[in-house]
C-alpha positions in Angstrom: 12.4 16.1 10.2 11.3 18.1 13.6 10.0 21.1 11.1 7.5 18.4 9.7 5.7 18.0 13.1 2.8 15.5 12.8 0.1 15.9 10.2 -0.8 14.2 6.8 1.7 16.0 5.3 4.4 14.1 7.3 2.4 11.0 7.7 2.1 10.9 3.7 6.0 11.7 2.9 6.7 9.0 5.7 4.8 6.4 3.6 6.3 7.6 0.4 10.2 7.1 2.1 9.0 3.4 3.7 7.2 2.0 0.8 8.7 3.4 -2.8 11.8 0.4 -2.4 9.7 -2.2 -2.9 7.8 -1.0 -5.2 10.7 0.7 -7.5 11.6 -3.2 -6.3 8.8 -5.3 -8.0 8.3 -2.8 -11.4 11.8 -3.2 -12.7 11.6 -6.9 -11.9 8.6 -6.9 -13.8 10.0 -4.5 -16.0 12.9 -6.6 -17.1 11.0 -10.3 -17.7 8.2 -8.6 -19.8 11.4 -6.9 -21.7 12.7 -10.3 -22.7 9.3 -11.7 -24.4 9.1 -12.5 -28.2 6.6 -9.7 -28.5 8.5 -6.6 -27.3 11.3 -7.8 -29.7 9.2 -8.2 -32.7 7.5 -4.5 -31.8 11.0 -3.4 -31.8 12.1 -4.8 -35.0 9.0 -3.4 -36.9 10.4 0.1 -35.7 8.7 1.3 -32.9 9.8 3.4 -30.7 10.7 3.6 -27.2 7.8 5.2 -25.6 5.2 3.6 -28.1 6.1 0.5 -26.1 6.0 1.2 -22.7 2.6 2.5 -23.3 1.6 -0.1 -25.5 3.0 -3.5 -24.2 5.4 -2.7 -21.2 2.7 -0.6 -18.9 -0.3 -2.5 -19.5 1.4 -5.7 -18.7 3.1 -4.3 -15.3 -0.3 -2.1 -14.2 -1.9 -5.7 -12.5 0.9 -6.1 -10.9 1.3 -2.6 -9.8 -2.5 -2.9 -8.5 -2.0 -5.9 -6.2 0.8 -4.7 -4.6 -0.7 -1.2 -3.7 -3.5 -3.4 -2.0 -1.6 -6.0 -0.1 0.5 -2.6 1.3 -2.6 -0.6 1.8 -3.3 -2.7 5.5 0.3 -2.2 6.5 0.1 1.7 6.4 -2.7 1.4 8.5 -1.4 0.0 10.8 1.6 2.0 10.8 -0.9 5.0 10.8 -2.7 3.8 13.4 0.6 2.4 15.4 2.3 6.0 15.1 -0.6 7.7 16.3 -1.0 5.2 19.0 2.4 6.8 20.2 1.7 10.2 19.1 3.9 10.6 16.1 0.9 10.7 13.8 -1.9 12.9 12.9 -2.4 15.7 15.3 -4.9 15.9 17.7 -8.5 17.4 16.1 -7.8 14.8 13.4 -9.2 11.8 14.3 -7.3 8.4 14.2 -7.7 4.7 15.3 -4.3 5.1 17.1 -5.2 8.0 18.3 -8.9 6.7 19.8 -7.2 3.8 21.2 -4.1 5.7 23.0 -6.7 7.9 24.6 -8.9 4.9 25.9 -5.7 3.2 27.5 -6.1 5.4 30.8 -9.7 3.9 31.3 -9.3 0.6 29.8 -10.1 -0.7 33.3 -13.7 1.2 33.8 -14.2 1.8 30.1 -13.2 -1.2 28.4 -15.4 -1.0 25.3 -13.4 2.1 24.3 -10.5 0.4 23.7 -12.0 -2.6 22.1 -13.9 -0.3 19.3 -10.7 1.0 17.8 -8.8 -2.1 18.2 -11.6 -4.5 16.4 -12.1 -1.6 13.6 -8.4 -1.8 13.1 -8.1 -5.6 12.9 -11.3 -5.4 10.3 -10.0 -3.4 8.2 -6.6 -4.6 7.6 -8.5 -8.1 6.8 -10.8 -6.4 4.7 -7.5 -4.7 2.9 -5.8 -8.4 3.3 -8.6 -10.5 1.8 -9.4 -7.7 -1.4 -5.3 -7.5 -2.5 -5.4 -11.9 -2.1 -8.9 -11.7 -4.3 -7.4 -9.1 -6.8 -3.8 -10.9 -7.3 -6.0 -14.9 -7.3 -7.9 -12.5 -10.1 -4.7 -11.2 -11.9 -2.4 -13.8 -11.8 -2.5 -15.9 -15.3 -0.8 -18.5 -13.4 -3.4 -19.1 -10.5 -6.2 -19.1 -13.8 -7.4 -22.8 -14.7 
């Protein structure tokens, strides 16, 4: 990992190593419970094949699902983003970065307090805004939240 250095490069194949468990996770969950319903077995026993139903019934089912969680883990890998560059693991320095703006304001947080507080609030806002559009999209999504 020290011939990655920091960049997007590494930032991105860092996010791909944290966050393809849980979602390899959550799709064959999903995977397997949409496998046992009454349609996928009658689709099966009028002969069609494999990939005609994982594109058909299998994909379309699982792509809501798939949706929501990509937006409820979009806020966490901004802060991790903004929490690496914060310690100077993350994007390097003519790319600009929350955790970078804030890191650099800590030496004058005493004189220069607002440049701390910019970052910091811009951060918090948009992890809600990330947080509050996944909870919308899965209230949307979810058959079982419907009335």
């Amino acid at each position: 990992f020290q011939s990655l250095g920091t960049g997007m490069i590494s930032i991105f194949i860092v996010f791909a190593l944290l966050y393809w468990v849980g979602m390899a996770r959550l799709i064959r969950g999903q995977i397997l419970s949409i496998k046992e319903n009454e349609y996928i077995l009658a689709a099966k026993a009028m002969g069609s094949n494999s990939s005609r139903i994982i594109r058909k019934h299998l994909l379309p089912n699982c792509i809501s699902v798939i949706i929501i969680s990509v937006a409820l883990q979009v806020p966490s890998a901004i802060f991790t983003e903004s929490f690496l560059s914060f310690l100077g693991l993350g994007v390097s320095i003519p790319m600009p970065s929350l955790g970078s703006l804030a890191s650099d304001a800590l030496s004058g947080v005493y004189s220069y307090s607002y440049r701390l507080v910019i970052p910091a609030v811009s951060i918090c806002l948009i992890v809600l805004s990330f947080n509050l559009l996944g909870d919308g999209l899965r209230d949307a999504f979810d058959p079982k939240l419907r009335k």
